[in-house]
Backbone as CSV, one residue per row, in Angstrom:
resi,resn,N_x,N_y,N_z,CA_x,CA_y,CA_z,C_x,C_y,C_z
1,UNK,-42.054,189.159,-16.661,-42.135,190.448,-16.010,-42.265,190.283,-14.496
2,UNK,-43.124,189.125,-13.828,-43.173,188.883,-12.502,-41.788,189.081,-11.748
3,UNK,-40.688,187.893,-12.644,-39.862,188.132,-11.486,-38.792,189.289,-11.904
4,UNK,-39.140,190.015,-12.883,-38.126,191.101,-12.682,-38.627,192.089,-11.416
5,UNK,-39.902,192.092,-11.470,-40.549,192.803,-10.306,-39.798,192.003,-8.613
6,UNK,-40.290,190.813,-8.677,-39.858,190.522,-7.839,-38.080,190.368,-7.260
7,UNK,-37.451,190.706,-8.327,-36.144,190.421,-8.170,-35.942,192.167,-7.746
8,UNK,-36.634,193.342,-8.369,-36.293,194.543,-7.768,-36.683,194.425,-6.393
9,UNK,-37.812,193.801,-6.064,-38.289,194.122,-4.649,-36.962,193.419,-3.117
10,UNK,-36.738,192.133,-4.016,-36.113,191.487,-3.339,-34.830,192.617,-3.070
11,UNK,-34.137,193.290,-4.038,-32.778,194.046,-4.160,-33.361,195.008,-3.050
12,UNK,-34.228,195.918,-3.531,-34.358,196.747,-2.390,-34.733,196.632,-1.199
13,UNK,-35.510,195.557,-0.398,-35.479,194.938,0.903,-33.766,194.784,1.266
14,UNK,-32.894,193.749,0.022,-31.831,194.235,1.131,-30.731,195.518,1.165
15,UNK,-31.464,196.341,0.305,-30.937,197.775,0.287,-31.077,198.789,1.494
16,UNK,-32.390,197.731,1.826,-33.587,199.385,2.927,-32.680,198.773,4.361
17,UNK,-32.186,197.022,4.235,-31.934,196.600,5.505,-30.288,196.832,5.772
18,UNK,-29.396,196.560,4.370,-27.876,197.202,4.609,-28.081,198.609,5.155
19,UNK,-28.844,199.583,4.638,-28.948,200.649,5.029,-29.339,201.048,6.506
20,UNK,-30.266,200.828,6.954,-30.847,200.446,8.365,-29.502,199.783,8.842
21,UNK,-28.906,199.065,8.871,-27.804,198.223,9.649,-26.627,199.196,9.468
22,UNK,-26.299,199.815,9.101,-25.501,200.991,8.428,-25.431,202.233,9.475
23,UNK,-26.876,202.903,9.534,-27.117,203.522,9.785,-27.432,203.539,11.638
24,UNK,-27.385,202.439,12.281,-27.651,202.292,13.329,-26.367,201.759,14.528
25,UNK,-25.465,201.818,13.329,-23.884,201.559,14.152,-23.049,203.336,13.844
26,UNK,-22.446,202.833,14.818,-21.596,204.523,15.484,-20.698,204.368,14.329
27,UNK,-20.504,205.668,13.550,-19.695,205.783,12.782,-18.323,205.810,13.405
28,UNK,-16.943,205.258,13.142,-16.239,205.057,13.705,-14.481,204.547,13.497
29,UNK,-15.070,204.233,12.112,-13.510,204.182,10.603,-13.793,204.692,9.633
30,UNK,-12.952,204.134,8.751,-13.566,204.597,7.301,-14.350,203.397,6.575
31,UNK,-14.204,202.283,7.275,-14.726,200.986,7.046,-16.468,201.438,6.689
32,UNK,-16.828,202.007,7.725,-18.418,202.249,8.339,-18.539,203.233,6.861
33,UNK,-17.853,204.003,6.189,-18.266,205.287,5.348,-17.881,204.479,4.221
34,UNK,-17.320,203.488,3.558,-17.122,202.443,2.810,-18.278,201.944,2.747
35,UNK,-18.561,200.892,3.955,-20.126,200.842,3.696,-21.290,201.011,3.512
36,UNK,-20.850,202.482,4.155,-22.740,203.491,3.502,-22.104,203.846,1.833
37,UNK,-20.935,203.919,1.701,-21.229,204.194,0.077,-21.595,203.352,-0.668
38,UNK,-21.275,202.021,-0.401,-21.842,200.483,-1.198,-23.334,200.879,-0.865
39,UNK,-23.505,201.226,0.087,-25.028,201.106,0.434,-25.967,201.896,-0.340
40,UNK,-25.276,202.848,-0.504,-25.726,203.650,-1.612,-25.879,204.209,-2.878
41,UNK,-24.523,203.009,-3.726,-24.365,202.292,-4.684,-25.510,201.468,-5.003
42,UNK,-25.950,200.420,-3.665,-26.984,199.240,-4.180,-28.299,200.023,-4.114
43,UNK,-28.746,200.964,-3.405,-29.904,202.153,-3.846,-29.705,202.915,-4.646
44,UNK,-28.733,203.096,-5.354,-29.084,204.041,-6.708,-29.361,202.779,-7.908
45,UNK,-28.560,201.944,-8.134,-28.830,200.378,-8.633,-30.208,200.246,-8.556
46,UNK,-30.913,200.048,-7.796,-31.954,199.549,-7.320,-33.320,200.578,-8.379
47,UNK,-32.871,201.902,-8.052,-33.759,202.839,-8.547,-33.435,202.865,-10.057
48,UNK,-32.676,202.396,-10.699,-31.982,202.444,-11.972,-32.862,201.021,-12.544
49,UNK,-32.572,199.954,-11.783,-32.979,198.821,-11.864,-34.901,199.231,-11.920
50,UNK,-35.523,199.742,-11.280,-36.830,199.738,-11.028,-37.311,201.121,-12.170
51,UNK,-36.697,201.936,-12.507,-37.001,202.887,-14.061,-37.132,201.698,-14.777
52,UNK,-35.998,200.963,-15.523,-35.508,200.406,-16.157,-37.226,198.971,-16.362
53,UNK,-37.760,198.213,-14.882,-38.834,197.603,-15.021,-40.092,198.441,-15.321
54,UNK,-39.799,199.748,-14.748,-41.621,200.397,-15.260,-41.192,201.001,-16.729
55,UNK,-40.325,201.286,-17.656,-40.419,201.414,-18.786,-40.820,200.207,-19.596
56,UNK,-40.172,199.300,-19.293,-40.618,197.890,-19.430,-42.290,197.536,-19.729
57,UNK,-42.798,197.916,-18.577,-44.102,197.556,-18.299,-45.039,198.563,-18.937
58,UNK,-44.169,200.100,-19.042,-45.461,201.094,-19.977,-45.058,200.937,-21.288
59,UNK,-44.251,200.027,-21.982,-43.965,199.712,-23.300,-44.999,198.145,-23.777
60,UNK,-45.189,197.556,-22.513,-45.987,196.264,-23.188,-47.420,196.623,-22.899
């Protein structure tokens, strides 16, 4: 159970930081709106991923 925890935490650190890096460049193609949608692909993942460990954890 540790490292599923730790493997969500790890995903969303680099979710919060694609995002932040994302978000701090001038929108400017479609490249930039490509990448906030991955970005927001790997945060819905992430939150899917982290239900998925606390059901986990209120089942044991």
């Amino acid at each position: 159970m540790t490292s599923k925890i730790v493997r969500v935490a790890l995903i969303a650190a680099v979710a919060a930081a694609s995002l932040s890096v994302a978000a701090c460049q001038p929108k400017a193609t479609e490249a930039t709106d490509a990448a906030s949608d991955a970005a927001s692909a790997v945060v819905e993942s992430v939150e899917a991923s982290a239900e998925v460990v606390a059901s986990d954890a209120a089942s044991s």
